[in-house]
Backbone as JSON, one array per atom type, in Angstrom:
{
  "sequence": "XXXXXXXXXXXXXXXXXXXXXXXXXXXXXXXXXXXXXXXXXXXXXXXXXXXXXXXXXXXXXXXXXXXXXXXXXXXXX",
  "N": [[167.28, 34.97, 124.82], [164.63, 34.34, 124.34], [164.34, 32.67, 122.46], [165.09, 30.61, 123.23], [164.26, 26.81, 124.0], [162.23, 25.86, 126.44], [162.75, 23.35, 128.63], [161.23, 20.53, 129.54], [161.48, 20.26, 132.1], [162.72, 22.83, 133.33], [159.97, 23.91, 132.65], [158.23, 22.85, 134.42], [159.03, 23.55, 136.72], [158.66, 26.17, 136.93], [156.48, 27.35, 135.03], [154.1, 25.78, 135.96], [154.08, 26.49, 139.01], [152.33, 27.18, 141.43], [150.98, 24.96, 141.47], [149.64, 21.62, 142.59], [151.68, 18.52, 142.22], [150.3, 16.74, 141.46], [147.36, 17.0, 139.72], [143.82, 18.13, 139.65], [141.09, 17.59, 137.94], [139.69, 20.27, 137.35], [141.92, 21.94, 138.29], [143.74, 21.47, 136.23], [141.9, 22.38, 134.23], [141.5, 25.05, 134.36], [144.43, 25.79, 134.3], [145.19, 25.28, 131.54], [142.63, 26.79, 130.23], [140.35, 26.24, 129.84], [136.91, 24.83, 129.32], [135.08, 22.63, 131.72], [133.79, 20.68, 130.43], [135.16, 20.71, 128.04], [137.68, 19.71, 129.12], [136.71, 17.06, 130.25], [136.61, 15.95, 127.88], [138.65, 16.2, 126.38], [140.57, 13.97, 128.13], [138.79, 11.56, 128.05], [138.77, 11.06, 124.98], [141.64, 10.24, 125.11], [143.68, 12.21, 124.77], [145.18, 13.6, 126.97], [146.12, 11.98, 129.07], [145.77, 10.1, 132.08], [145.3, 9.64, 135.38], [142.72, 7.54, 137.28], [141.24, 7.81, 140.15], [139.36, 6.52, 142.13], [135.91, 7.76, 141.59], [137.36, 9.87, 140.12], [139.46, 12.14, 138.2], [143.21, 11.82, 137.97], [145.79, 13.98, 137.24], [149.08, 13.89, 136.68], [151.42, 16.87, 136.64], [153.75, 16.33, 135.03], [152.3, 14.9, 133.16], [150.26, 16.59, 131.78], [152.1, 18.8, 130.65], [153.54, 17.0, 128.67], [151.43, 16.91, 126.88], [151.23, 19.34, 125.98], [153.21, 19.53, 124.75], [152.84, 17.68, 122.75], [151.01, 18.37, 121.47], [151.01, 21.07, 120.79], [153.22, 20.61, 118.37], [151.73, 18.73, 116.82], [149.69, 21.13, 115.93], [151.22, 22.67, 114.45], [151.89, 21.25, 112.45]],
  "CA": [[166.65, 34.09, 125.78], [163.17, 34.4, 124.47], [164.35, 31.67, 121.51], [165.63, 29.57, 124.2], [164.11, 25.84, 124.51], [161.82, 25.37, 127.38], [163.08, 22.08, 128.93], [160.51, 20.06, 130.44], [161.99, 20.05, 134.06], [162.12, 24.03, 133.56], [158.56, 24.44, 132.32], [157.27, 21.73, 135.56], [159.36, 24.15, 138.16], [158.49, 27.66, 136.18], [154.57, 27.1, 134.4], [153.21, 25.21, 137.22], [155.21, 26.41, 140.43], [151.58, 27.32, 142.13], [149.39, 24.34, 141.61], [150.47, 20.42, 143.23], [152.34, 17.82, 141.81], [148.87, 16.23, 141.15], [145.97, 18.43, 139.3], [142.46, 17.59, 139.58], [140.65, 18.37, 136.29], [139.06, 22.03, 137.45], [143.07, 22.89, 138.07], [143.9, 20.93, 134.64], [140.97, 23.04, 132.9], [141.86, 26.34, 134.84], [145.99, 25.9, 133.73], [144.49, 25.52, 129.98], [141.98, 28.07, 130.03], [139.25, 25.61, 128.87], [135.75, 24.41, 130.18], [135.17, 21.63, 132.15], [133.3, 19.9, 129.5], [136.45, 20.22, 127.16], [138.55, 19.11, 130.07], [136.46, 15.53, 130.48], [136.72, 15.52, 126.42], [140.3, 15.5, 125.83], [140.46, 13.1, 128.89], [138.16, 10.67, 126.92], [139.84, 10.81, 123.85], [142.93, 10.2, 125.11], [144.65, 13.3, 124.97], [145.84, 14.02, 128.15], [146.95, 10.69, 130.07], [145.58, 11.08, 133.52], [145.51, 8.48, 136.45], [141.57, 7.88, 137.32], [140.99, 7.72, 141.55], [137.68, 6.02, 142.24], [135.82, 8.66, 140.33], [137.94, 11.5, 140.08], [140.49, 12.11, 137.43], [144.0, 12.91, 138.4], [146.15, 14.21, 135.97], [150.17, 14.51, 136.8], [151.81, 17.98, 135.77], [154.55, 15.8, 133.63], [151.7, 14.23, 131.89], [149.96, 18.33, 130.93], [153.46, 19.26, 130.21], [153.27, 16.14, 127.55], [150.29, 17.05, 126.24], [150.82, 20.77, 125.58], [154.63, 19.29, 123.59], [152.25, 17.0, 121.86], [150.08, 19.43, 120.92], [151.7, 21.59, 119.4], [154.01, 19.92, 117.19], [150.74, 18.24, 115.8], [149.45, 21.89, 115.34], [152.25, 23.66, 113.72], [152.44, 20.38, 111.44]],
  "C": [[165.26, 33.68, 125.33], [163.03, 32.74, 123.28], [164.81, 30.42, 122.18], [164.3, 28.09, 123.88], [163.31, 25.64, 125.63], [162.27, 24.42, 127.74], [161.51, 21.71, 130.19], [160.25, 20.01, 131.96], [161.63, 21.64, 134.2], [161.02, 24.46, 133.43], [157.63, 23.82, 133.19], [157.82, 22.95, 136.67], [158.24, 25.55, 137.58], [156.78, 28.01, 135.98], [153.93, 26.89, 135.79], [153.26, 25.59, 138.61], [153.21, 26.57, 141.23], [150.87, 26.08, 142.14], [150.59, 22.73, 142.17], [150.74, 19.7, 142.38], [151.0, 17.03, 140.74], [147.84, 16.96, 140.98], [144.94, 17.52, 139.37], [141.81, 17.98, 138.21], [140.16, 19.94, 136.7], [140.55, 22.13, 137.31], [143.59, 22.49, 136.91], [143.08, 22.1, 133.54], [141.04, 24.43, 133.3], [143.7, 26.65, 134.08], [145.25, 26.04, 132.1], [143.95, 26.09, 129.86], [140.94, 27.31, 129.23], [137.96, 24.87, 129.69], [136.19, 22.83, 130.94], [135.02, 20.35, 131.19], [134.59, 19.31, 128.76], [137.13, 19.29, 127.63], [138.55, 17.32, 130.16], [136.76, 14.99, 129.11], [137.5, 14.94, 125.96], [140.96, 14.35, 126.75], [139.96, 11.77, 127.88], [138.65, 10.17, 125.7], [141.13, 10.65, 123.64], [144.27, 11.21, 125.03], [145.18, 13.63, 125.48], [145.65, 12.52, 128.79], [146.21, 11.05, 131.64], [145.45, 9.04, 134.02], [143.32, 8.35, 137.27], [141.54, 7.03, 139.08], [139.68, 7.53, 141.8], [137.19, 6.57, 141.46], [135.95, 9.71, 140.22], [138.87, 10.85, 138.84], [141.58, 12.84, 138.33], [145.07, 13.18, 138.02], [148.01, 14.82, 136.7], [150.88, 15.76, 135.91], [152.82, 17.23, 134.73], [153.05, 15.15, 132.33], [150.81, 15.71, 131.04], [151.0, 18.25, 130.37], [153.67, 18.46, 128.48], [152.23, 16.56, 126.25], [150.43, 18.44, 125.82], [152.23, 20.92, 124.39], [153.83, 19.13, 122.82], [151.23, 18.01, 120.91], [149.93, 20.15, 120.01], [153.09, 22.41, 118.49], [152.83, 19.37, 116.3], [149.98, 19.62, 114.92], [150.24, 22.63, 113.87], [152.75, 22.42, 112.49], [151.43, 21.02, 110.06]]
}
């Protein structure tokens, strides 16, 4: 099981089950384990996709989920 596949749908019910459909960046940079600073960084640079609400960021769990595939596959390249 442990070589198993994550599937996207399982790693949105499973990973995330506590936080809402919609993250704010603190719960974006709390799920990652990374400052705020970072948080607005990879925002900026396009890294993470997010939806921007007057001036808030607000970042759907499919679009993390994206970003942590994307990630790393670019690492492990």
């Amino acid at each position: 099981m442990a070589n198993e596949k994550l599937s996207q749908e399982k790693a949105y019910r499973i990973m995330l089950k506590g936080y809402p459909d919609v993250l704010d960046i603190k719960q974006m940079c709390e799920i990652l384990g990374i400052s705020l600073k970072t948080g607005y960084g990879l925002i900026q640079e396009n890294k993470i996709e997010c939806l921007k609400v007057g001036r808030s960021y607000r970042i759907p769990k499919p679009f993390l989920l994206s970003y942590l595939r994307i990630g790393a596959s670019s690492d492990s390249q």
